[in-house]
C-alpha positions, 0 to 999 in steps of 0.5 A: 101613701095609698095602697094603690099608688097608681090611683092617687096619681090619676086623682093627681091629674084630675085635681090638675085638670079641675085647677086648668078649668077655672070651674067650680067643684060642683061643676067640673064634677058634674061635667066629668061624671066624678062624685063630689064627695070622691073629689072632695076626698082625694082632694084633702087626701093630696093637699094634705098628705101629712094629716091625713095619715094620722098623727105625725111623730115629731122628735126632740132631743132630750138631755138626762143628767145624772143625779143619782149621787147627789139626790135620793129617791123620795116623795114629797107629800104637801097636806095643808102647808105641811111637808113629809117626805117619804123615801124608799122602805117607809112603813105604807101604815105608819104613813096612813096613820100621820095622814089620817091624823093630819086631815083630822086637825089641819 
């Protein structure tokens, strides 16, 4: 909604009363003595509310299942058809060093 509320609703009535007119934009403006590009603006602004006030927030529902029995936490790392899981309180330099190694032969 604009600041102005009593504003949009006067460029309600003028938008009506251009639609009445069976004129062009262009024509009905200059009959008038309205901008164009004032017109124009309201316009868009009236015809399309929703985009014109940015992005709208569109929900969905979103149903978590509880796995925290059944799987562990781990990371799966895939070099060149070969797989290495990691899991929590690996050693980061023995990881580089099977990686480093791995790129070097595969």
């Amino acid at each position: 909604m604009p600041k102005n509320p009593e504003l949009r609703k006067v460029w309600e009535q003028r938008i009506a009363d251009y639609r009445k007119s069976g004129q062009t934009q262009v024509n009905w403006c200059k009959e008038n003595q309205w901008s164009i590009h004032q017109f124009k603006y309201w316009l868009r602004k009236i015809e399309n509310p929703i985009k014109n006030q940015g992005k709208s927030t569109k929900w969905a529902s979103v149903i978590l299942e509880d796995h925290s029995q059944t799987v562990e936490n781990s990371l799966r790392i895939e070099i060149s058809g070969i797989s290495i899981e990691v899991k929590p309180g690996f050693d980061p330099a023995f990881l580089s060093e099977v990686v480093r190694t791995l790129k070097s032969t595969c």
